[in-house]
Biopython code that builds the backbone (N, CA, C, O; Angstrom):
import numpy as np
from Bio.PDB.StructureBuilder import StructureBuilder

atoms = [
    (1, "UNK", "N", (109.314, -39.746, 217.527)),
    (1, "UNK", "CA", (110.322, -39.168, 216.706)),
    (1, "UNK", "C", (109.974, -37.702, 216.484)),
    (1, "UNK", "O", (108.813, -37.295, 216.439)),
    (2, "UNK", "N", (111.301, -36.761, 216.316)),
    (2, "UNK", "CA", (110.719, -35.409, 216.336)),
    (2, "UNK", "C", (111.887, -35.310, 215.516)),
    (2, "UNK", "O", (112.874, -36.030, 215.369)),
    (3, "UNK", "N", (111.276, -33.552, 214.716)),
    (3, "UNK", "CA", (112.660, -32.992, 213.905)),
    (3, "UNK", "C", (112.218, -31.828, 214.186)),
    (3, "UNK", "O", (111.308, -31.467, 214.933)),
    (4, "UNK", "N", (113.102, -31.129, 213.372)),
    (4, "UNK", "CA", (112.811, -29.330, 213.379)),
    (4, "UNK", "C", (112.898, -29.011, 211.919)),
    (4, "UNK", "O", (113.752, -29.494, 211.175)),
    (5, "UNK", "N", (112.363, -28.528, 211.709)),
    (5, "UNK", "CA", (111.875, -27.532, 209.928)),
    (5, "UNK", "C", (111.822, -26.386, 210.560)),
    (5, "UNK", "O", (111.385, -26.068, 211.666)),
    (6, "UNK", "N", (112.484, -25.624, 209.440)),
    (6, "UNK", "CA", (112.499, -24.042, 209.976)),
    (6, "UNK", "C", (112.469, -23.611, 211.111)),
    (6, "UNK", "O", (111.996, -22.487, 211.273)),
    (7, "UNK", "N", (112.903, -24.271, 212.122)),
    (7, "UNK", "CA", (112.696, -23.666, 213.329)),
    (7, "UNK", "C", (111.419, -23.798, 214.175)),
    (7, "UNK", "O", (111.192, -23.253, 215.255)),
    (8, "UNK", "N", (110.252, -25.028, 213.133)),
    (8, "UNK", "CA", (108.897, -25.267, 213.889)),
    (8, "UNK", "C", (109.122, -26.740, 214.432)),
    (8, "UNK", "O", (109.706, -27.639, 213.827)),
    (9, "UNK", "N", (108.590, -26.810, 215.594)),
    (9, "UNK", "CA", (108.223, -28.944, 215.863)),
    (9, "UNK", "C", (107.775, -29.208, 214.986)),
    (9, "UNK", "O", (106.925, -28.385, 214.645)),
    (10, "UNK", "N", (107.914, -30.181, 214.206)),
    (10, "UNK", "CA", (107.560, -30.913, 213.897)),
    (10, "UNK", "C", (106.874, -32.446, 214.190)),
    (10, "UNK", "O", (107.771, -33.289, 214.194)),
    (11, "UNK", "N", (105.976, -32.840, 214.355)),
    (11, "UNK", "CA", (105.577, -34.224, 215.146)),
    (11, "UNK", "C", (105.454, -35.410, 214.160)),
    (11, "UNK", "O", (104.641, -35.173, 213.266)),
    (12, "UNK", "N", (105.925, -36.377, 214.101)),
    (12, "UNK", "CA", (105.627, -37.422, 213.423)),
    (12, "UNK", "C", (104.613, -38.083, 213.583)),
    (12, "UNK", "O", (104.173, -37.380, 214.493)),
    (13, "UNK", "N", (103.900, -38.811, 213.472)),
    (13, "UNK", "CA", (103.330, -40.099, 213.816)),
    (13, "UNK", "C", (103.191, -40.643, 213.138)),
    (13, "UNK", "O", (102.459, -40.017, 212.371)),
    (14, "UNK", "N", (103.421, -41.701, 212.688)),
    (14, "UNK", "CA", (102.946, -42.741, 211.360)),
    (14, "UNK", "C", (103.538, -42.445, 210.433)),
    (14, "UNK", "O", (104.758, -42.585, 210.340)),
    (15, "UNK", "N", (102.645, -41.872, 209.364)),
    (15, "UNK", "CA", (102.925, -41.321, 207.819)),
    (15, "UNK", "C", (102.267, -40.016, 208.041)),
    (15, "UNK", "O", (102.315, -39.122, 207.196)),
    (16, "UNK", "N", (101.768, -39.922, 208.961)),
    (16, "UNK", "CA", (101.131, -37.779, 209.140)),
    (16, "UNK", "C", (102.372, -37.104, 209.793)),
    (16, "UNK", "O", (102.994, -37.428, 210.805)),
    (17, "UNK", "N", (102.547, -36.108, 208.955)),
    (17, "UNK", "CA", (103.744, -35.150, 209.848)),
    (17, "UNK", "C", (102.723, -33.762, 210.042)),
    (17, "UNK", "O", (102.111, -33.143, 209.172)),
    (18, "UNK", "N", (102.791, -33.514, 211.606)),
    (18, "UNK", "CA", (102.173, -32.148, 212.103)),
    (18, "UNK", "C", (102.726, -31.346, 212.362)),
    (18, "UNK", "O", (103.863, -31.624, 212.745)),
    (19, "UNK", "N", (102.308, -29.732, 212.340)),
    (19, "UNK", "CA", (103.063, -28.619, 212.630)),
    (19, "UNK", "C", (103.151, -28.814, 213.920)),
    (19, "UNK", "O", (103.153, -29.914, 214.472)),
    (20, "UNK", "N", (103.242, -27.517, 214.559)),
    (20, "UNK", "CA", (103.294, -27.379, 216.110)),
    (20, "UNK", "C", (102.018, -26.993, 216.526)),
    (20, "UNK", "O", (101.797, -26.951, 217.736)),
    (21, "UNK", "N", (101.180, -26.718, 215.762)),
    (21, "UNK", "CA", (99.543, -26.290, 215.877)),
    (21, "UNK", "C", (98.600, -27.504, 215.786)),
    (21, "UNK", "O", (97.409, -27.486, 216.099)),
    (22, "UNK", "N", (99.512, -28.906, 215.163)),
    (22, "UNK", "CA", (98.569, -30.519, 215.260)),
    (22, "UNK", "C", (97.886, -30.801, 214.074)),
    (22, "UNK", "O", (97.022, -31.669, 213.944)),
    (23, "UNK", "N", (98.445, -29.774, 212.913)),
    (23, "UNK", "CA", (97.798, -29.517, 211.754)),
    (23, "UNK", "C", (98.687, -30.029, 210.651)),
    (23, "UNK", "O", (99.833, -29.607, 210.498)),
    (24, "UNK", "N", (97.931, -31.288, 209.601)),
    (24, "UNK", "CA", (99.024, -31.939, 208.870)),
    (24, "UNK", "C", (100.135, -30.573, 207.750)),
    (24, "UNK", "O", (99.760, -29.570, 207.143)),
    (25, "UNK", "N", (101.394, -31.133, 207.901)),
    (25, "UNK", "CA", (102.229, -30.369, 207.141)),
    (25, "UNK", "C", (101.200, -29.671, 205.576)),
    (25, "UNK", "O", (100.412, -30.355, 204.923)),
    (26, "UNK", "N", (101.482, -28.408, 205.353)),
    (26, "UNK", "CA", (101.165, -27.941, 204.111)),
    (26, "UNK", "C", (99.481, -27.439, 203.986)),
    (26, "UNK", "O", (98.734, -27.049, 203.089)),
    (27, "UNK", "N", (99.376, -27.772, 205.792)),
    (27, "UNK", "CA", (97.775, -27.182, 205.560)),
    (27, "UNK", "C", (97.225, -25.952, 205.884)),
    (27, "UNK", "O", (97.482, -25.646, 207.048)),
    (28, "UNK", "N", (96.446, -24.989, 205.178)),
    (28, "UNK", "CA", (96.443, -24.102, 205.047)),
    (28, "UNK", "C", (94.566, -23.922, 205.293)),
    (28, "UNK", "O", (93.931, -24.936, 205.583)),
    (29, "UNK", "N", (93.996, -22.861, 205.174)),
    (29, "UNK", "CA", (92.750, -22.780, 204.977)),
    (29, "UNK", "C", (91.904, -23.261, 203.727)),
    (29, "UNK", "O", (91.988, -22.364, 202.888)),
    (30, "UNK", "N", (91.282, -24.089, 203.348)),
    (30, "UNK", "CA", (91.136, -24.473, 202.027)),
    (30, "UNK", "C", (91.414, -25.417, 201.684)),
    (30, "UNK", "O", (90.652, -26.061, 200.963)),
    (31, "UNK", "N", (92.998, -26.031, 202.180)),
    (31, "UNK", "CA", (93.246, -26.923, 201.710)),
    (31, "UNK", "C", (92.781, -28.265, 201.827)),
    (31, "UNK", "O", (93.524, -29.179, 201.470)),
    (32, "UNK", "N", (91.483, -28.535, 202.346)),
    (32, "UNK", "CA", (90.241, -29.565, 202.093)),
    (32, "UNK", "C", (90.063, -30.023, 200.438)),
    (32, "UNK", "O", (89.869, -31.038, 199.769)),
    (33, "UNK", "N", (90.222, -28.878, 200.304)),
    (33, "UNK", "CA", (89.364, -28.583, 199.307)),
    (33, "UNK", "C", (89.958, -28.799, 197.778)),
    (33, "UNK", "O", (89.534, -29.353, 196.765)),
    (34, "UNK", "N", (91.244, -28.025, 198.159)),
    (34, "UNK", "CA", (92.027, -27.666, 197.162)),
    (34, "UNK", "C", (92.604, -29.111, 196.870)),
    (34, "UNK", "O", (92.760, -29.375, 195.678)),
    (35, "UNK", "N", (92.913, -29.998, 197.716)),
    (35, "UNK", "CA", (93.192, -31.447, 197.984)),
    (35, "UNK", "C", (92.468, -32.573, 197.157)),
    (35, "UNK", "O", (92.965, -33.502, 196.521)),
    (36, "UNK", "N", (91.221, -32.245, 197.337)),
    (36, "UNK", "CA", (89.636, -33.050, 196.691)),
    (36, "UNK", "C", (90.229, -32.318, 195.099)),
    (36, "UNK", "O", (90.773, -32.961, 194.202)),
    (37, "UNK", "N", (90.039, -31.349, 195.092)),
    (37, "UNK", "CA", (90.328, -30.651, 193.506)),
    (37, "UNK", "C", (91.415, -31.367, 192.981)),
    (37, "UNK", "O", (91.102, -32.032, 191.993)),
    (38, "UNK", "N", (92.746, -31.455, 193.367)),
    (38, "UNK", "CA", (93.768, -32.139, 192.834)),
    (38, "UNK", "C", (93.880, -33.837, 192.535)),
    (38, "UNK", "O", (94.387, -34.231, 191.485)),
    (39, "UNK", "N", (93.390, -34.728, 193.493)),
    (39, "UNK", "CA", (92.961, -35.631, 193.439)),
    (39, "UNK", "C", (92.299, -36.162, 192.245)),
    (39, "UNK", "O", (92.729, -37.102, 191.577)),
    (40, "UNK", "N", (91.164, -35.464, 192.005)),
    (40, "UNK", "CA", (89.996, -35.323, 191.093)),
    (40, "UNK", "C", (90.552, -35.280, 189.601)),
    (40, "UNK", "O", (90.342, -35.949, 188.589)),
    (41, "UNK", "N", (91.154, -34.464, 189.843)),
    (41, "UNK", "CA", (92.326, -33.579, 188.567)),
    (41, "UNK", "C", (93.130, -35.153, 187.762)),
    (41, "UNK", "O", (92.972, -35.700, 186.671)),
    (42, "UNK", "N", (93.966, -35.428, 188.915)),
    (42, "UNK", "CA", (94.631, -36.734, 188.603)),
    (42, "UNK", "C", (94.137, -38.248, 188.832)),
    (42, "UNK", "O", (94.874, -39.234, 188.813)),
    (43, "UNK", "N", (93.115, -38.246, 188.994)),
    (43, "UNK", "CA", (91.989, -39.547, 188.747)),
    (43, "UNK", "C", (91.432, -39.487, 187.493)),
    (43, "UNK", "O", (91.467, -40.459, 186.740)),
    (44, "UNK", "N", (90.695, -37.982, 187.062)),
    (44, "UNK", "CA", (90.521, -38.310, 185.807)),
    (44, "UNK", "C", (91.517, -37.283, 184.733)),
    (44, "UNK", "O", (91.189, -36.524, 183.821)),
    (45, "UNK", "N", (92.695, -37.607, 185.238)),
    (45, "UNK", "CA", (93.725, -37.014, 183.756)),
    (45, "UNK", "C", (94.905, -37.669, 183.558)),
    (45, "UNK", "O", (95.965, -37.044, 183.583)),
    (46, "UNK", "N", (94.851, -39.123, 183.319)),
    (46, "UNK", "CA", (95.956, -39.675, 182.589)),
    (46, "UNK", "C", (96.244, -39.372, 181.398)),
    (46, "UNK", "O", (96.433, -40.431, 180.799)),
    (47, "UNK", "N", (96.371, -38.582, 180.785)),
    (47, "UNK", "CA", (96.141, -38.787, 179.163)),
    (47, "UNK", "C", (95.077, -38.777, 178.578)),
    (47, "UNK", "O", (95.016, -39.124, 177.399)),
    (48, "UNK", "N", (93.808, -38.307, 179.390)),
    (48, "UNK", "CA", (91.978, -38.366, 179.497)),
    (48, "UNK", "C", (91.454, -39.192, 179.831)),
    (48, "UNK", "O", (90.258, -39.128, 179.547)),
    (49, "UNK", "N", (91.941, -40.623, 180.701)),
    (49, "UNK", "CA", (92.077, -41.620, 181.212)),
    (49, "UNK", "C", (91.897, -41.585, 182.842)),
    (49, "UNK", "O", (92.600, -40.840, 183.524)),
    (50, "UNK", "N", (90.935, -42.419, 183.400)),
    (50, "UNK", "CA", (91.051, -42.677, 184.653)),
    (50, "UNK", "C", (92.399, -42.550, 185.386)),
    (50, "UNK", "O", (92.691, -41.781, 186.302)),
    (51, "UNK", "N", (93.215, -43.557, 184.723)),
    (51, "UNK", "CA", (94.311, -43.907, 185.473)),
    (51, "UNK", "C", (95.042, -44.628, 184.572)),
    (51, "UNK", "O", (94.406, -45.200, 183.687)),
    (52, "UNK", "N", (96.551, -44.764, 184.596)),
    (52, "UNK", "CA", (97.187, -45.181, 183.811)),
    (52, "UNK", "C", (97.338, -46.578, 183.476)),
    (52, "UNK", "O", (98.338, -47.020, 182.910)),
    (53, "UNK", "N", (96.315, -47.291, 183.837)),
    (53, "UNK", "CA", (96.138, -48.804, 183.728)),
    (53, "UNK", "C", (94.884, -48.961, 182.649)),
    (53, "UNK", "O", (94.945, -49.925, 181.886)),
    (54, "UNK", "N", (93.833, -48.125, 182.557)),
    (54, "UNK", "CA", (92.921, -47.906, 181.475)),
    (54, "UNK", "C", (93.302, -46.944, 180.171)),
    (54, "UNK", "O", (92.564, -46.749, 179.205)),
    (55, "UNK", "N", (94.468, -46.457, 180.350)),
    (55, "UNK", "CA", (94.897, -45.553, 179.172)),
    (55, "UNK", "C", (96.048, -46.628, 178.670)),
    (55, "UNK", "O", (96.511, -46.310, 177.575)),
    (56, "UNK", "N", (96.545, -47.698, 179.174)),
    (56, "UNK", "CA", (97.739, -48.599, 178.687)),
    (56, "UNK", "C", (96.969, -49.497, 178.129)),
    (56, "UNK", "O", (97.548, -49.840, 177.098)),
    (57, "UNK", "N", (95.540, -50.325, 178.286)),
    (57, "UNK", "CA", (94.677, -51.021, 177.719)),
    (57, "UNK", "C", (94.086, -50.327, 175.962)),
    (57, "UNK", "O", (93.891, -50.908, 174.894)),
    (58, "UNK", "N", (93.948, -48.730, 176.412)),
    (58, "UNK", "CA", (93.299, -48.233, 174.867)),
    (58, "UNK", "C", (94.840, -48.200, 174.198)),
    (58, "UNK", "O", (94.972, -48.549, 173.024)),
    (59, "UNK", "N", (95.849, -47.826, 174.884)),
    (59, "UNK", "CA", (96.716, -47.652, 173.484)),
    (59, "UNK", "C", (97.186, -48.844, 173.302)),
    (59, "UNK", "O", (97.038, -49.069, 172.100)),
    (60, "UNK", "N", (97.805, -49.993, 173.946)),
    (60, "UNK", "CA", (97.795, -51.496, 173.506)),
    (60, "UNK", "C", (96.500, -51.782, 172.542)),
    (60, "UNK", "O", (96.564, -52.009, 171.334)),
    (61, "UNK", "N", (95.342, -51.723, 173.317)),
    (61, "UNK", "CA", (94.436, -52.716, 172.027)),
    (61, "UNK", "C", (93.219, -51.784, 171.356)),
    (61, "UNK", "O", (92.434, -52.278, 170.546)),
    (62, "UNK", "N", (93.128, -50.140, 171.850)),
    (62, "UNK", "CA", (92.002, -49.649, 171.246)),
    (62, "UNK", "C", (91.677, -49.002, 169.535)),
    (62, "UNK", "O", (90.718, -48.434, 169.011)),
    (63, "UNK", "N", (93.361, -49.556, 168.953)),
    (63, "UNK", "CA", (93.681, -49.359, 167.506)),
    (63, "UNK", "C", (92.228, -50.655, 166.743)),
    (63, "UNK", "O", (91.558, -50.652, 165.711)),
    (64, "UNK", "N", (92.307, -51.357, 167.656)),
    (64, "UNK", "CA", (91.388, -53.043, 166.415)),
    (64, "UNK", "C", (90.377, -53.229, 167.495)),
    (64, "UNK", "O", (90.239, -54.390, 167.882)),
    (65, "UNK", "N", (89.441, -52.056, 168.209)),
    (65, "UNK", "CA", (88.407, -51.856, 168.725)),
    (65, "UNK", "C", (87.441, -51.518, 167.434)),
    (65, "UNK", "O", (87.872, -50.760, 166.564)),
    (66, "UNK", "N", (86.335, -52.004, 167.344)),
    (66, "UNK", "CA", (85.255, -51.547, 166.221)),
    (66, "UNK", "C", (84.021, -51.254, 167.128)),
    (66, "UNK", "O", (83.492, -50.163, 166.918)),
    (67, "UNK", "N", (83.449, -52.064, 168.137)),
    (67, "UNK", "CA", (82.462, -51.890, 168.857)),
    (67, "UNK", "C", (82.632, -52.377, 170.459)),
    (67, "UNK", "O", (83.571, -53.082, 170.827)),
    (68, "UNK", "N", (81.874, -52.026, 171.097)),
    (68, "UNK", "CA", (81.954, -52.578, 172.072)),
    (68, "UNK", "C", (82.289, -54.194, 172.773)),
    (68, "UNK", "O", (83.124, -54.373, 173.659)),
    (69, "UNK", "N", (81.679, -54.973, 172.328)),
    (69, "UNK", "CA", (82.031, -56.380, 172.412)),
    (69, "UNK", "C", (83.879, -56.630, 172.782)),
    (69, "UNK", "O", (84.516, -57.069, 173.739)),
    (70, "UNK", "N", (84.288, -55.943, 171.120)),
    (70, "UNK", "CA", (86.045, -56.316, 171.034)),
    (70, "UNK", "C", (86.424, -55.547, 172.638)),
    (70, "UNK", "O", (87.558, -55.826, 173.029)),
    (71, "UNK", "N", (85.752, -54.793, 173.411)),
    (71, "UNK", "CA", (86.394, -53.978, 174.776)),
    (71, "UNK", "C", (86.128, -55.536, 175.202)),
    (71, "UNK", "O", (87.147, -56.060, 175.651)),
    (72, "UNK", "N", (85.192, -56.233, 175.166)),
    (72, "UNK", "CA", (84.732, -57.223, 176.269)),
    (72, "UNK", "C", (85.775, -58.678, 175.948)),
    (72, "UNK", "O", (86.063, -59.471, 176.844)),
    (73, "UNK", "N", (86.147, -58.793, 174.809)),
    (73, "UNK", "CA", (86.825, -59.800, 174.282)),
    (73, "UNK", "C", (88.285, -59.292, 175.061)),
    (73, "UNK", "O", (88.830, -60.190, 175.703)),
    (74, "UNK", "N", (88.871, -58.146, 175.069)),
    (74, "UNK", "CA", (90.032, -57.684, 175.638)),
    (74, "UNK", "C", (90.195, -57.826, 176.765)),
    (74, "UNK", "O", (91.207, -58.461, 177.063)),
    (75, "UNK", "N", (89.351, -57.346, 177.853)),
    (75, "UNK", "CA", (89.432, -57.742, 179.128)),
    (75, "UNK", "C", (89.030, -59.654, 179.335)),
    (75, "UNK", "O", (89.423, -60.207, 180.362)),
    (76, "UNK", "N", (88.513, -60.192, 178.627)),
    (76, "UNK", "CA", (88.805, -61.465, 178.754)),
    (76, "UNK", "C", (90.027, -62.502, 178.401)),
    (76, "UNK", "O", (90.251, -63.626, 178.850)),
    (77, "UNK", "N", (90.966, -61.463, 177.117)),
    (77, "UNK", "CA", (91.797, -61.968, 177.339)),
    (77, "UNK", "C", (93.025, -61.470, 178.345)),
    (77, "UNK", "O", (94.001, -62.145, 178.673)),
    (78, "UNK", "N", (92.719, -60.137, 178.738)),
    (78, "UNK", "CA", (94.034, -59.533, 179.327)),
    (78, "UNK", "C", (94.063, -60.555, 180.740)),
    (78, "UNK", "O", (95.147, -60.904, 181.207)),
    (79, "UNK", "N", (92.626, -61.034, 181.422)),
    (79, "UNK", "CA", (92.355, -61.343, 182.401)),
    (79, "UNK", "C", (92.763, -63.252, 182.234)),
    (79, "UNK", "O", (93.578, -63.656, 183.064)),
    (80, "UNK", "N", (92.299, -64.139, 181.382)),
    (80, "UNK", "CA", (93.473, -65.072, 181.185)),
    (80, "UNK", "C", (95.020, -64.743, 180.991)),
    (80, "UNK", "O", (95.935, -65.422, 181.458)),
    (81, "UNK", "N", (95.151, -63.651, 180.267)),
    (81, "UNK", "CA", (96.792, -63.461, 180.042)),
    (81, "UNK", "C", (97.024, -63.416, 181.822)),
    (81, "UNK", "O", (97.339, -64.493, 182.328)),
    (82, "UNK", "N", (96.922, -62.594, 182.456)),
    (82, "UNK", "CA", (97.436, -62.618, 183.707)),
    (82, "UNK", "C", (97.820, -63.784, 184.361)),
    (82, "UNK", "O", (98.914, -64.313, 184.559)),
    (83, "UNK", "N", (96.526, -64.099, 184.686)),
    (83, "UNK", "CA", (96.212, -65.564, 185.256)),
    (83, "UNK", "C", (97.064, -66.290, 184.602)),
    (83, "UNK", "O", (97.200, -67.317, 185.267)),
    (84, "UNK", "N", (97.578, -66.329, 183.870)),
    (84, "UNK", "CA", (98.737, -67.561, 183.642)),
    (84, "UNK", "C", (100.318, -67.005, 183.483)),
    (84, "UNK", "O", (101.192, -67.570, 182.826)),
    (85, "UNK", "N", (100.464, -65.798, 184.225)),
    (85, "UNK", "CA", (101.711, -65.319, 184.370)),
    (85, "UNK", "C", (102.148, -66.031, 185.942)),
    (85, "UNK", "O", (101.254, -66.257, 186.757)),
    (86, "UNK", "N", (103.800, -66.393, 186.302)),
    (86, "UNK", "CA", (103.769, -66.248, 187.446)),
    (86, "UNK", "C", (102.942, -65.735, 188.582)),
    (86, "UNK", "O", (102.174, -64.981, 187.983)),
    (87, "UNK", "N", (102.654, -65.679, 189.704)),
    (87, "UNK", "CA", (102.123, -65.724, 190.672)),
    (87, "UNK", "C", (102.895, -64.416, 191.514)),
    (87, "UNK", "O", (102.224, -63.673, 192.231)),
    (88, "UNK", "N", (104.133, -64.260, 191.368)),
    (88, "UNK", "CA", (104.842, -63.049, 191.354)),
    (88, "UNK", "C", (104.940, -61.893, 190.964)),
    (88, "UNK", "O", (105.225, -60.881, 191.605)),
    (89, "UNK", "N", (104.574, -62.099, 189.304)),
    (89, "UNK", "CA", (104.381, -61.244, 188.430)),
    (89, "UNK", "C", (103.353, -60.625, 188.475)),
    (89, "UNK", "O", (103.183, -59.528, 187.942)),
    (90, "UNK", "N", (102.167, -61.520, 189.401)),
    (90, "UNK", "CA", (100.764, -60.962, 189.328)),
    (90, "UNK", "C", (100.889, -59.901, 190.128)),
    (90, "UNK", "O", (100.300, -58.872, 189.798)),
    (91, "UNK", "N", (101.726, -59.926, 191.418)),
    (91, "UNK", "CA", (101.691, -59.448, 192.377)),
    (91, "UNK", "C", (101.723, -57.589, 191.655)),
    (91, "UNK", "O", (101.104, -56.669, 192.189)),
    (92, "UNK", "N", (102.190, -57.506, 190.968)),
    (92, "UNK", "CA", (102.587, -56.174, 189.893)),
    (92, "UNK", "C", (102.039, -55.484, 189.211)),
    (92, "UNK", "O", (102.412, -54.431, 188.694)),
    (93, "UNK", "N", (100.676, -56.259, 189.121)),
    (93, "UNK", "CA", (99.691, -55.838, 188.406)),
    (93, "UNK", "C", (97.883, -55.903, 189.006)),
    (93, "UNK", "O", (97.190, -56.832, 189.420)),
    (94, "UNK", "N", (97.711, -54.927, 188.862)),
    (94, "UNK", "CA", (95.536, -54.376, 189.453)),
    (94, "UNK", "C", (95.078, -54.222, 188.257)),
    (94, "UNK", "O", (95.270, -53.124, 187.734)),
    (95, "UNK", "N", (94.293, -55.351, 187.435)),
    (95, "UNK", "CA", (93.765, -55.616, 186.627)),
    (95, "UNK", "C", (92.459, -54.593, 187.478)),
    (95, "UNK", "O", (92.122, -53.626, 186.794)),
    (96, "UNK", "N", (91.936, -54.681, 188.460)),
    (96, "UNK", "CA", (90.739, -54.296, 188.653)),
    (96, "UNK", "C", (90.295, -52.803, 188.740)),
    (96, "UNK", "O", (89.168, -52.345, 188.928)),
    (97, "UNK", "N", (91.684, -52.066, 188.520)),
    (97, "UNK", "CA", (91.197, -50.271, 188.445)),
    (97, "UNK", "C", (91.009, -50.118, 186.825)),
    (97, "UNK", "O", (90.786, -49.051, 186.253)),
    (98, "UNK", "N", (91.121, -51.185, 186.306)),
    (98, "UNK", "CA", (90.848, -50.804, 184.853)),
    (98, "UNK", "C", (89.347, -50.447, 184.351)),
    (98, "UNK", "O", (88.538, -51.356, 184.165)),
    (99, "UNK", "N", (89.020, -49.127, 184.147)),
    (99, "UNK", "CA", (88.100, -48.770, 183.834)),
    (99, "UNK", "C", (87.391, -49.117, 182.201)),
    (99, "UNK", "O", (87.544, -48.445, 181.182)),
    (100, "UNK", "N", (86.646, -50.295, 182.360)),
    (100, "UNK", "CA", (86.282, -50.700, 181.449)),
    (100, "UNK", "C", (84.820, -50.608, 180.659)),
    (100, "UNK", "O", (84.539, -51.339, 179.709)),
    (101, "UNK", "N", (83.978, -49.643, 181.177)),
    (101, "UNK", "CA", (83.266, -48.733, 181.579)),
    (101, "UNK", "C", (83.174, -47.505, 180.545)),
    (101, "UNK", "O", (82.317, -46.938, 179.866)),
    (102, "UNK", "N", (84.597, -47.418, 180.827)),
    (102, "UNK", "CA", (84.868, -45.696, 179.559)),
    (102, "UNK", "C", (85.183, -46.618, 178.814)),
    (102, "UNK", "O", (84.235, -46.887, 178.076)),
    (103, "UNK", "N", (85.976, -47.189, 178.651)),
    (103, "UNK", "CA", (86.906, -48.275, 177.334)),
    (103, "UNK", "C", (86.163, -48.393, 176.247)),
    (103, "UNK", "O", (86.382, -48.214, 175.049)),
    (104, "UNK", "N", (84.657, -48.940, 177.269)),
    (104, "UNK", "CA", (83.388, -49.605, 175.817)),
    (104, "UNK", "C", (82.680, -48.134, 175.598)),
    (104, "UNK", "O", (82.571, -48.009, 174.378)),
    (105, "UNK", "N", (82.215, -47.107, 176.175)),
    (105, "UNK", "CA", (82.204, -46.176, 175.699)),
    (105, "UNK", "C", (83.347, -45.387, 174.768)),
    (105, "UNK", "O", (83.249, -44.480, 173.941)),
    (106, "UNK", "N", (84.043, -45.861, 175.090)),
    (106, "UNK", "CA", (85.263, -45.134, 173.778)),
    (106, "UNK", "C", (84.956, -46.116, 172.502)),
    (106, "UNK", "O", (85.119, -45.576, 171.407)),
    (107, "UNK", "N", (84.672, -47.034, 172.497)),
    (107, "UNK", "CA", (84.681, -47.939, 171.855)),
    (107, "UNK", "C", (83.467, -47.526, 170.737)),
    (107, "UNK", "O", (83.463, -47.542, 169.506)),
    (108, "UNK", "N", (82.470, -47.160, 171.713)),
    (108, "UNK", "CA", (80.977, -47.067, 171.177)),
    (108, "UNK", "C", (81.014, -45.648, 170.473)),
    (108, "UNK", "O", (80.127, -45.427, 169.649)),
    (109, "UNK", "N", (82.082, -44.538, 170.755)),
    (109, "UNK", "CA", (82.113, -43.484, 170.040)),
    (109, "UNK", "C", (82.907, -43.940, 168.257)),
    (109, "UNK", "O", (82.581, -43.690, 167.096)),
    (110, "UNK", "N", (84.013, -44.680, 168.890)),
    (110, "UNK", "CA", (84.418, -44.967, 167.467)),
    (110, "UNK", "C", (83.611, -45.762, 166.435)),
    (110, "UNK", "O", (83.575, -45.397, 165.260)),
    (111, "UNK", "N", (82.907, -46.942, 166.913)),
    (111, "UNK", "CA", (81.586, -47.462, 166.017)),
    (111, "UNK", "C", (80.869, -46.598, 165.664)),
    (111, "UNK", "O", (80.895, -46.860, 164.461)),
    (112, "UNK", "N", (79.856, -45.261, 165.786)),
    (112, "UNK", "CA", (79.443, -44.249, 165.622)),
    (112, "UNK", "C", (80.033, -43.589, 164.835)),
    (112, "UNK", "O", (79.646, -43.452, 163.674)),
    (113, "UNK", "N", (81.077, -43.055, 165.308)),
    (113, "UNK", "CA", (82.104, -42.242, 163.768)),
    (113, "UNK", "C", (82.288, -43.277, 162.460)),
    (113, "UNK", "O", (82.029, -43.143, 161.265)),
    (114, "UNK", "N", (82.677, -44.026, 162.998)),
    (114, "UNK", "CA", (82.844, -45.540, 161.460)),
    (114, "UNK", "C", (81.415, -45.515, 160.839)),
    (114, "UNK", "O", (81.139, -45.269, 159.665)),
    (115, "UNK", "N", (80.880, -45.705, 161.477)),
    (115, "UNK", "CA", (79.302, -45.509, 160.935)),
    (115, "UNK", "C", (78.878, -44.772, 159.794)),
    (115, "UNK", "O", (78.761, -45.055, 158.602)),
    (116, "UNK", "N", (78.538, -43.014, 160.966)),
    (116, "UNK", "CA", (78.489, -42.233, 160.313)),
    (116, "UNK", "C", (79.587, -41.406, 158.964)),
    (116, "UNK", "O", (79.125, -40.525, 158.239)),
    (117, "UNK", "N", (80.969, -41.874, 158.857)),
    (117, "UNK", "CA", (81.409, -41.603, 157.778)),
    (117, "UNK", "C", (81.506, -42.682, 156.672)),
    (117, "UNK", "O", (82.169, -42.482, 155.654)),
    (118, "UNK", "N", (80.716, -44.021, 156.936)),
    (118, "UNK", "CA", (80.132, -44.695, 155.965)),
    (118, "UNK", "C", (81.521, -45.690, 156.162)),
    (118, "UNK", "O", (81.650, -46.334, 155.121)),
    (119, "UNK", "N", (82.430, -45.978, 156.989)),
    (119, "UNK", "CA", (83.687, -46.958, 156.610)),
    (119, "UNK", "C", (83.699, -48.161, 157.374)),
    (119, "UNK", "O", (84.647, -48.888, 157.670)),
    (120, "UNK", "N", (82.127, -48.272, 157.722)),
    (120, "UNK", "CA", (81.770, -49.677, 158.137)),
    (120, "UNK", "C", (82.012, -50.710, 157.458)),
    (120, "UNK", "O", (81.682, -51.818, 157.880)),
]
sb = StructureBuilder()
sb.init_structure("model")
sb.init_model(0)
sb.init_chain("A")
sb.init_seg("    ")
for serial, (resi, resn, name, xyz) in enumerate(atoms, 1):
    if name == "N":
        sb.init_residue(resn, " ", resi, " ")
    sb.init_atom(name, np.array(xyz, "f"), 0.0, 1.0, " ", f" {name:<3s}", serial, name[0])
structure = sb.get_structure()
């Protein structure tokens, strides 16, 4: 399959579209780089969140987080809740990019602040 943009070949193959030089569309000198940078950018900036599957877990349940544990009680239940949804429904959902990791560290900052302002 071929097209024309501006007046350059364009080459298809697959899901890569190449100039007429064999070089993926939009690439420039740098753009290695600049690519890795953006990536990076939006892996860790949902909302200050990995990804928008660990930032939908803190604002659903990180209000009645006190310590770490309640992170561990959450992913045990989010992970039965699934498991007993349709089989379809599952299909819709990656329980496993949930970064649960930062979660209990978020968790462990707010036990610390509760702490230290005495509203343990």
């Amino acid at each position: 399959m071929r097209s024309v943009l501006h007046g350059l070949q364009i080459k298809r193959y697959g899901h890569l579209s190449r100039n007429a030089f064999g070089r993926p569309l939009g690439w420039h000198p740098g753009a290695d780089e600049t690519a890795k940078l953006k990536t990076t950018e939006i892996e860790m900036n949902y909302n200050g969140w990995q990804n928008r599957e660990t930032w939908l877990v803190n604002v659903w349940f990180g209000d009645s987080w006190e310590c770490g544990s309640d992170v561990d009680n959450t992913k045990e239940f989010l992970e039965d809740s699934i498991y007993e949804l349709p089989a379809w429904i599952q299909d819709f959902i990656d329980e496993t990019v949930i970064d649960w990791d930062a979660l209990k560290e978020h968790a462990a900052i707010i036990e610390k602040e509760r702490q230290e302002s005495g509203s343990v």
